[in-house]
N, C-alpha and C positions, 0 to 999 in steps of 0.2 A: 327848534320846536316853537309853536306860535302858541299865544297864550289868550283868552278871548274873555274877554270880563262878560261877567254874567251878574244879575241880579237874581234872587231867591226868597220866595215867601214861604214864611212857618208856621204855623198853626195847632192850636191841640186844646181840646176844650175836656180832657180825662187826664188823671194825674199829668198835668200841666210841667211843672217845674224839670220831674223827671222826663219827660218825650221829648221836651225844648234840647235840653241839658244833653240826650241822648242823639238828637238829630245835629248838633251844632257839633260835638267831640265827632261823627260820620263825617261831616262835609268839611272839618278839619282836614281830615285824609283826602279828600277829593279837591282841595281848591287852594291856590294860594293866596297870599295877600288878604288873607279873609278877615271883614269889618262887619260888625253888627251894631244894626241900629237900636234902639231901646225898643224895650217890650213894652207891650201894650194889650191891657182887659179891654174885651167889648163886647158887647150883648151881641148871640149869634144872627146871622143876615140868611135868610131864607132857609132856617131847618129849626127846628123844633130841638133845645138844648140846653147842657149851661153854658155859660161866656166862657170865651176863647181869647186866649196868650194866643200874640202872632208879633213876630217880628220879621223885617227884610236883613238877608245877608248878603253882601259884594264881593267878589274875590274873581279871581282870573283859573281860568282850566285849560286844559290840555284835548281835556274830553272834545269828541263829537256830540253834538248837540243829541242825538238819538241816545248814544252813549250814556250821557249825562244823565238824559230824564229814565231809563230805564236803572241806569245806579240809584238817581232818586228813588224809587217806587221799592227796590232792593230794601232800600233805606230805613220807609214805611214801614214794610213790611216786617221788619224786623223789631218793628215798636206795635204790633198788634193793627195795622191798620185794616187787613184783610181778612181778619181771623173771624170765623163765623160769629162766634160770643160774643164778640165786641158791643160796647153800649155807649158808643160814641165814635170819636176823629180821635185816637192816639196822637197821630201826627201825621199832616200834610205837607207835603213840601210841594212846591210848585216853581219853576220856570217861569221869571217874569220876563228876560230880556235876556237875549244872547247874543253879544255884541250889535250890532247895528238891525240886526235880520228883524224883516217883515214878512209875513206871511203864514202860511197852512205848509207845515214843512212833518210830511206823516202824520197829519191829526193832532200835532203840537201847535195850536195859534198861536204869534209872536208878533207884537209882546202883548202879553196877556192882558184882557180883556179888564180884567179886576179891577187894574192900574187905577184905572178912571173912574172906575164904579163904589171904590170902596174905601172910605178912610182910611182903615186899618192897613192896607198895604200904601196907598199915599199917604201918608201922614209919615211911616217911617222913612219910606225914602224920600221924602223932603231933608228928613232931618239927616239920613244917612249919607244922601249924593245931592244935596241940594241945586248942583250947574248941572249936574249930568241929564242930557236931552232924549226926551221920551220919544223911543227910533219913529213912533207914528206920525204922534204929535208935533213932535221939532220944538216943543217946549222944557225948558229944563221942569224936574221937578217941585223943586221952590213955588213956579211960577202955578204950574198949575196947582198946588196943594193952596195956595192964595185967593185962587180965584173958584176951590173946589165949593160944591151947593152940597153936601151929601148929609142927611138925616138921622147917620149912623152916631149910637152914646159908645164912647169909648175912654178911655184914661189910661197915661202910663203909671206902669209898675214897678216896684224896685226887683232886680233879678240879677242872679249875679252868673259867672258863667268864669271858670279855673280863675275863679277868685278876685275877680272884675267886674263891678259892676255896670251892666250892660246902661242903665236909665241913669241919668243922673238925677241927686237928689234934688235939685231944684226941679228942673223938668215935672216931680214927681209930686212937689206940693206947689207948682204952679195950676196943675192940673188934678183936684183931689177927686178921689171915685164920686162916685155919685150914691148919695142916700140907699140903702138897701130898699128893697119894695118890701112891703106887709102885708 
């Protein structure tokens, strides 16, 4: 059976700790080899909100990529993403990269768009796959998180996850939040 490494972005800007914590113990059961990069606060990017936990995770599946992302959405849903009431993002998960694939594969673009647009998901996989090459781009991550222009405030966090801490503490006072607003 073939095994297709995939990269994955997280997010959740409502009970935070908890939907991270709940979506990271779900894609345990779906993935092997599974790595996560430190988490990271950031003030949210085009929606009206409070700041958002987001980290990327690596790991290899078995799944089909259709597969995959509709476990993912499963996943969501079971952390309140879809529930009418809802007063924010419980928890997103997204499909960044599934193995080498380019393209429009059922309305899944690959590898997602974010990549390049957003710190929050570059930032962590720099730090997560720092060689590993962006299937678009052909550049490792490293490279382009070095050479990123992006406007976004963000900071890592201390977060732990079965008793491990995801960020290390240096990481976390090399980079201290920024000032509360008033």
């Amino acid at each position: 059976m073939s095994l297709t490494p995939v990269l994955l972005g997280l997010g959740s800007n409502i009970e935070r700790v908890a939907h991270l914590t709940a979506g990271l113990e779900a894609l345990s059961g779906l993935l092997r080899d599974m790595r996560c990069s430190p988490v990271f606060e950031s003030l949210p990017v085009g929606i009206r909100s409070g700041p958002f936990f987001n980290l990327v995770v690596a790991g290899r599946t078995e799944l089909p990529l259709i597969e995959l992302d509709r476990r993912l959405k499963f996943i969501e849903a079971d952390n309140g993403r879809y529930a009418p009431e809802r007063k924010g993002l419980p928890l997103d998960i997204d499909v960044l990269t599934y193995g080498e694939r380019v393209g429009n594969f059922d309305g899944l673009v690959l590898p997602r768009a974010e990549i390049l647009k957003n710190a929050f998901v570059l930032w962590p996989l720099a730090l997560l796959v720092p060689e590993r090459r962006h299937p678009g781009a052909g550049r490792t991550f490293a490279e382009l998180w070095r050479e990123a222009r992006m406007e976004q405030v963000l900071w890592p966090v201390s977060f732990y996850w079965r008793d491990v801490q995801l960020t290390p503490p240096a990481l976390s006072r090399a980079f201290p939040a920024p000032p509360s607003e008033s």
